[in-house]
C-alpha positions in Angstrom: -20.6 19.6 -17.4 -21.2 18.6 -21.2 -19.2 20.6 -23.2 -21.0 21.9 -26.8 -19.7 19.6 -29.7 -17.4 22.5 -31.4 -15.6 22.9 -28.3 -15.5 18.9 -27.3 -14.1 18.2 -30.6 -11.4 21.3 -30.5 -10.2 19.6 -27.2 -10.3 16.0 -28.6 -7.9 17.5 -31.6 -5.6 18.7 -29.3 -4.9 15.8 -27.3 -5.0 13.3 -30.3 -2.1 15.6 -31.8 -0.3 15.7 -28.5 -0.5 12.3 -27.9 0.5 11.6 -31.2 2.8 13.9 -32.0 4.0 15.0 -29.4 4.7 11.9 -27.0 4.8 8.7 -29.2 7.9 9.5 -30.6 9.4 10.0 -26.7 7.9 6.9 -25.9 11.3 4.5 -26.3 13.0 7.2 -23.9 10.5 7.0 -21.4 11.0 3.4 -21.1 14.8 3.7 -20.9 15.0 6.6 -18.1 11.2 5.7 -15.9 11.1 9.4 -16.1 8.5 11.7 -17.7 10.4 15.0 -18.9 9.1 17.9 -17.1 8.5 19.7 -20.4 6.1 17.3 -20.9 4.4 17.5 -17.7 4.4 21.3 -18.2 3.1 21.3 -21.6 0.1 18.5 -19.6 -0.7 21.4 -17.3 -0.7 24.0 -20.6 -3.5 22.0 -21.8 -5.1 21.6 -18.5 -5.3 18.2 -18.5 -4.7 17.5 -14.8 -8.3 20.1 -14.2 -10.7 17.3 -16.4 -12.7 16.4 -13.5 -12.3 19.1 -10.9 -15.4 21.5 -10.9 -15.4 24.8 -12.5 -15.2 26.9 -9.5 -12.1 25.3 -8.7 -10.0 26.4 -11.8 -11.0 22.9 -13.2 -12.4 21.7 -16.8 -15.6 19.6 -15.3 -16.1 17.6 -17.7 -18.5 15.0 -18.1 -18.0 11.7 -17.6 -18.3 11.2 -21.3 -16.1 13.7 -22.6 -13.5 12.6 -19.8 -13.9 9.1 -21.5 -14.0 10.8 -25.0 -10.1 12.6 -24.3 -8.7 9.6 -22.4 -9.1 7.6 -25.8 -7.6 10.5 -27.4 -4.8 9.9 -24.7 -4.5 6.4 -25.1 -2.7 6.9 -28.8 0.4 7.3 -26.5 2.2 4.9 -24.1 0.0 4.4 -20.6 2.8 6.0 -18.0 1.5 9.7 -20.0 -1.5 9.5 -18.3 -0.7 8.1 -15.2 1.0 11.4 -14.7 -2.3 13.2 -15.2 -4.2 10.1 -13.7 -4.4 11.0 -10.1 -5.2 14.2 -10.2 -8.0 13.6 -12.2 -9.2 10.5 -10.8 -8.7 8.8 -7.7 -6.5 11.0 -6.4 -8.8 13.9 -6.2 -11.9 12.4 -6.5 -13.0 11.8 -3.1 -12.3 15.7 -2.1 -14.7 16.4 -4.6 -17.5 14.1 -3.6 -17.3 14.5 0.5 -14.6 17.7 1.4 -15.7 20.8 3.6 -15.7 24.0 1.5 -12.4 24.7 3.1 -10.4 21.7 2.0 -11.8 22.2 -1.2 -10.3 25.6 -1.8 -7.4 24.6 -0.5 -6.7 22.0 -2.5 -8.8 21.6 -6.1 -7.4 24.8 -7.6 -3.6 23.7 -7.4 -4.8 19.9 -8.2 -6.6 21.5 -11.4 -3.7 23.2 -12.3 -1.0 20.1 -12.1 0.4 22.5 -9.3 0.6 19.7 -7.3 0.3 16.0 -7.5 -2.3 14.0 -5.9 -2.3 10.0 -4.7 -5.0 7.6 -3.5 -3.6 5.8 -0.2 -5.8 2.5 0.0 -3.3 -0.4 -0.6 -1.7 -2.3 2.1 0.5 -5.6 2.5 -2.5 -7.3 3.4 -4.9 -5.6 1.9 -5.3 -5.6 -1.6 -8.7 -6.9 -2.9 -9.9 -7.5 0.7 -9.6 -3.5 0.8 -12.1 -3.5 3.8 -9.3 -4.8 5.9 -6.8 -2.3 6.0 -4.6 -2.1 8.7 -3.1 1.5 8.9 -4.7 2.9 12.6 -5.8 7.0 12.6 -6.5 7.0 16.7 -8.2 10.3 17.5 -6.1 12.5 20.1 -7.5 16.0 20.9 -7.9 17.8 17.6 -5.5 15.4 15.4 -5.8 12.3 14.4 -2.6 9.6 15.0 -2.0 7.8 11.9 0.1 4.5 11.9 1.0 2.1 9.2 2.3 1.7 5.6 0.4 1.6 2.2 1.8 -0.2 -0.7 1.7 0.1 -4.5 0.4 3.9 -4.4 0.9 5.4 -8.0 2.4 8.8 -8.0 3.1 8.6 -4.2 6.7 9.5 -5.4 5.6 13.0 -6.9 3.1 13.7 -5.1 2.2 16.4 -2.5 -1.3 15.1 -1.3 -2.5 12.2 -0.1 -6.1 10.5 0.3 -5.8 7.7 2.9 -8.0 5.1 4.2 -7.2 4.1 7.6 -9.6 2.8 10.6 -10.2 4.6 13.1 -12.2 2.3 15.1 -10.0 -0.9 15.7 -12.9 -2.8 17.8 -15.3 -2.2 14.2 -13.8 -5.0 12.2 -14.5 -4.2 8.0 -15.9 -1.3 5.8 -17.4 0.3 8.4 -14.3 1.3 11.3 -12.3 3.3 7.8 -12.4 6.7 7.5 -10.4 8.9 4.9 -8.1 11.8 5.4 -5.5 14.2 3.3 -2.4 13.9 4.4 0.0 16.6 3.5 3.2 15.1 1.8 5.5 17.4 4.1 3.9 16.0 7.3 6.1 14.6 10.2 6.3 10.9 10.4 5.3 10.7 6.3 7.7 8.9 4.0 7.8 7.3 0.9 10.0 4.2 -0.2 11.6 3.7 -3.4 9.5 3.2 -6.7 9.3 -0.6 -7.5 10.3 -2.1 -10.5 8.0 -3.3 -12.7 6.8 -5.3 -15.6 5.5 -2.1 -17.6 4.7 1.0 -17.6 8.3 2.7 -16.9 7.8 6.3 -16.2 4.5 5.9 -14.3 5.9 4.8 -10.3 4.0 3.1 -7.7 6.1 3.2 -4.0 5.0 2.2 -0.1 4.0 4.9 1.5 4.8 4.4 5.7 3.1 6.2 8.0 4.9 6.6 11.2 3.0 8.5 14.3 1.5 11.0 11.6 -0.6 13.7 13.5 -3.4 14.8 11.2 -5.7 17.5 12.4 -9.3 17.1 12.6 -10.3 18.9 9.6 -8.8 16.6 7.3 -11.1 14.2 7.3 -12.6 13.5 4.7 -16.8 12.9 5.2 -17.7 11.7 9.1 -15.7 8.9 10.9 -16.4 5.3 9.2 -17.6 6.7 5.6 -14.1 6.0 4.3 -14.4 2.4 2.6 -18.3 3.9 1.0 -16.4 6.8 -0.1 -13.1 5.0 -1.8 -16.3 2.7 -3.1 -17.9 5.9 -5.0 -13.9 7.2 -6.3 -13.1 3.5 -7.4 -16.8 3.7 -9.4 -15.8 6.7 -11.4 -12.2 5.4 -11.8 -12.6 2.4 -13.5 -15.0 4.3 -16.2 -12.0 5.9 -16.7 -9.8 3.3 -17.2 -12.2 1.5 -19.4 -11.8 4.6 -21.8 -8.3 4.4 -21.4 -8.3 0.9 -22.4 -10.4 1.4 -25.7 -7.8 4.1 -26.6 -4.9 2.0 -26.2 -6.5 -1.0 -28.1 -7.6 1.7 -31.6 -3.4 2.6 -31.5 -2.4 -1.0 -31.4 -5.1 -2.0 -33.9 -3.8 1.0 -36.1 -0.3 -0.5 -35.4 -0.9 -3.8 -36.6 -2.9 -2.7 -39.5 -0.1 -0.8 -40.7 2.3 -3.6 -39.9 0.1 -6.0 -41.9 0.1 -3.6 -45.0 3.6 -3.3 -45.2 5.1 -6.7 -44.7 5.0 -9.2 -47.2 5.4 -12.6 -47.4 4.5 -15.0 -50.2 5.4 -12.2 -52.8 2.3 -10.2 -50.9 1.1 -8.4 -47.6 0.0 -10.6 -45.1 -3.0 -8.3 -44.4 -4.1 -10.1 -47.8 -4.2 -13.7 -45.8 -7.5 -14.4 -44.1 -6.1 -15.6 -41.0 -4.2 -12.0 -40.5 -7.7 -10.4 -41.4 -9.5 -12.3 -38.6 -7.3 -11.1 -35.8 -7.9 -7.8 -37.2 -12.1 -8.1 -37.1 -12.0 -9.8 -33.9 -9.7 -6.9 -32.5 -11.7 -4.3 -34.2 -14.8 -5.7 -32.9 -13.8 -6.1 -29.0 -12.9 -2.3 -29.5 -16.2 -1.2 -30.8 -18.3 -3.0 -28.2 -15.8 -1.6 -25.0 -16.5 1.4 -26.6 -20.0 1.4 -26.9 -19.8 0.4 -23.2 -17.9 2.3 -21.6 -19.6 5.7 -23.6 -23.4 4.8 -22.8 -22.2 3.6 -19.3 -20.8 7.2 -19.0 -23.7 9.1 -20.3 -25.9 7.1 -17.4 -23.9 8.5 -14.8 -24.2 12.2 -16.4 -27.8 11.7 -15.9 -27.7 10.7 -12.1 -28.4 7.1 -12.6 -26.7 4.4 -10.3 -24.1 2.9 -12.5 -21.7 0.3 -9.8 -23.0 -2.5 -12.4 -22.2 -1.1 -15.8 -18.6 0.8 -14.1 -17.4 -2.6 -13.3 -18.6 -4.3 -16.7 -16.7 -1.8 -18.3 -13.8 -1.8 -16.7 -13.6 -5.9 -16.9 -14.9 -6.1 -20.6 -12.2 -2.9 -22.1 -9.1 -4.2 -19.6 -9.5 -7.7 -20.4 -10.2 -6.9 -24.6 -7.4 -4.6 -24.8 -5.1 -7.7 -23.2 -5.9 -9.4 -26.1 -5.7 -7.0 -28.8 -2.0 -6.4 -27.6 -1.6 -10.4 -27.8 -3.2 -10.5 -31.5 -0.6 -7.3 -32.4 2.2 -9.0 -31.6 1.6 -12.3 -33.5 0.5 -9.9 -36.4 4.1 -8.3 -35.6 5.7 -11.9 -35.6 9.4 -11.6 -34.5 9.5 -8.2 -34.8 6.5 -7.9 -32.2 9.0 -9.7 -29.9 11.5 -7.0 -30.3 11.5 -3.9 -28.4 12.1 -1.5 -30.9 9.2 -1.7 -32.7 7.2 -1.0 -29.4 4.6 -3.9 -29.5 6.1 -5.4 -26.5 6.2 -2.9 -24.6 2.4 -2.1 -25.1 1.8 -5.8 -24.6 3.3 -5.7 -21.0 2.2 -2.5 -20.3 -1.8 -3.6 -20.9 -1.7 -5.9 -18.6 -1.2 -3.8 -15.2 -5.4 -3.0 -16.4 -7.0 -6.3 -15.5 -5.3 -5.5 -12.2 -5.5 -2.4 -10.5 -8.8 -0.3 -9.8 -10.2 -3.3 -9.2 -9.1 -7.0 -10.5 -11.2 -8.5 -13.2 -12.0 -10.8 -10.4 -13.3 -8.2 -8.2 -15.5 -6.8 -11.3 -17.0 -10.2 -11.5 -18.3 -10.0 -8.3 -19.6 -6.6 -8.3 -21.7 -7.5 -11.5 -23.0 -10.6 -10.1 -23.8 -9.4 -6.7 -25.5 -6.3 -8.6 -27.3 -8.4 -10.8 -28.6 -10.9 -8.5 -29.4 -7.8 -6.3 -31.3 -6.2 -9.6 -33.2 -9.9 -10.3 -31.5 -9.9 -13.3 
């Protein structure tokens, strides 16, 4: 639903002086404890930004796809782990309950995901299967009125906070690929569930991805989500959306550092004057600048496509590979604006840079968008 302008651009305000206000200046301490402070998380519910996508009905915001592009920019003024905490819940997480769940699993579910009551995770990720996502392992074998799920996901963001999970899992071993997956919610507090400790990583501290092992997990019958084998089409359709999201994450993220390095450039001087006077300085800035303003472009007319109903697998993945892939080297160009002090972490560049780079990664490698584009162009004649 398309919010009218006054309204949009009240909600736009608000995030831009929460993110900016509000969680910048806790960014440092966020990397130093991987912890987001409750307060924060509460004050994230206040605003209902864990409701963006879920329907109306459901206690949600339902926005549209471009005015959930338009306040993840906003968001993006502020280190990336902030909205990883909302990220789920709005995305991925959710996403496929709203597309294919029963009426029932809806209300069960959607109003306390809306509200950041609880904490959703996407379960597709295994050992062996990462890209190849067609070949996951994990078994659901039907048994009565459950379903027996066996196996272990790995790298699932939130899976350490949260209470619900969307897993893909096959439930016909003799139907090798897409089509023996099906998808379930699994209850956190189910028997035979457990989660592993969050991994270190390069970036993002704050935001935790974890295994997720599921041992002889009985799941009843009704929480499947959509008919047996639509699973893999139906993480296809979440993974669509997501990465529009992520591309306006990405554009976000790219204006702050572009501010940073601007501001940088205006301030330090060398040769008795700021370097944002030498030519050199001013062509990292353009060619930063202009990456931003093209992701942009993309990513807002991509979104207003699928707010009209058209088929947008193509321009989702273009987006996602053009804004994660620009924003990596925006972050690059800051930090050699930056200099030395771009090297050192408390001026925050760093960070950024290495926190950028988990984008051309996850939702879908920039390899993986390549061949989505070209097997959707070639499928399109051009």
């Amino acid at each position: 639903m398309a919010l009218d302008v006054e309204t949009r651009d009240q909600l736009l305000e608000a995030v831009r002086r929460f993110a900016t206000e509000r969680l910048r200046p806790l960014e440092a301490q966020v990397a130093e404890d991987d912890a987001i402070p409750e307060a924060v998380v509460q004050e994230m519910r206040d605003l209902g930004l864990f409701g963006l996508s879920i329907p109306e009905a459901y206690g949600g915001l339902e926005l549209s796809m471009e005015d959930e592009c338009r306040v993840v920019m906003e968001l993006g003024r502020a280190s990336p782990a902030f909205r990883s905490v909302i990220g789920t819940n709005v995305g991925i997480g959710s996403q496929g309950l709203v597309m294919a769940g029963t009426e029932a699993q809806k209300q069960t579910w959607l109003p306390r995901i809306a509200s950041g009551e609880i904490v959703t995770s996407f379960a597709l990720t295994e050992p062996e299967a990462g890209s190849d996502s067609a070949a996951v392992r994990t078994r659901a074998i039907r048994d009565g009125d459950h379903y027996v799920l066996s196996g272990a996901k790995r790298y699932i963001t939130n899976a350490d906070q949260a209470s619900l999970f969307t897993v893909m899992a096959r439930t016909d071993p003799n139907q090798p690929g897409a089509r023996g997956v099906s998808a379930f919610l699994v209850p956190l507090d189910s028997p035979g569930l457990s989660i592993g400790k969050p991994e270190r990583k390069m970036g993002q501290q704050g935001a935790h991805v974890c295994d997720v092992i599921f041992e002889d997990v009985r799941v009843p019958v009704e929480n499947r989500l959509g008919a047996e084998g639509e699973g893999f089409r139906l993480a296809m359709q979440v993974l669509d959306r997501g990465r529009l999201h992520i591309s306006g994450f990405c554009v976000g993220v790219a204006q702050r550092l572009i501010e940073d390095a601007v501001a940088y450039a205006n301030e330090r001087r060398q040769f008795g004057q700021p370097i944002a006077s030498f030519q050199l300085v001013q062509a990292m800035i353009a060619d930063s600048k202009t990456e931003a303003l093209a992701a942009r472009a993309l990513v807002l007319e991509t979104a207003r496509q699928r707010d009209r109903g058209e088929a947008t697998t193509l321009e989702a993945a273009a987006a996602k590979l053009f804004a994660s892939e620009m924003v990596g080297r925006v972050a690059d160009r800051a930090v050699q604006i930056f200099g030395g002090a771009g090297y050192i972490a408390e001026y925050g560049i760093e960070r950024l840079y290495r926190d950028v780079r988990l984008f051309r990664i996850y939702e879908g490698s920039s390899e993986i968008q390549r061949l989505v584009i070209a097997r959707e162009t070639l499928k399109r004649g051009g």
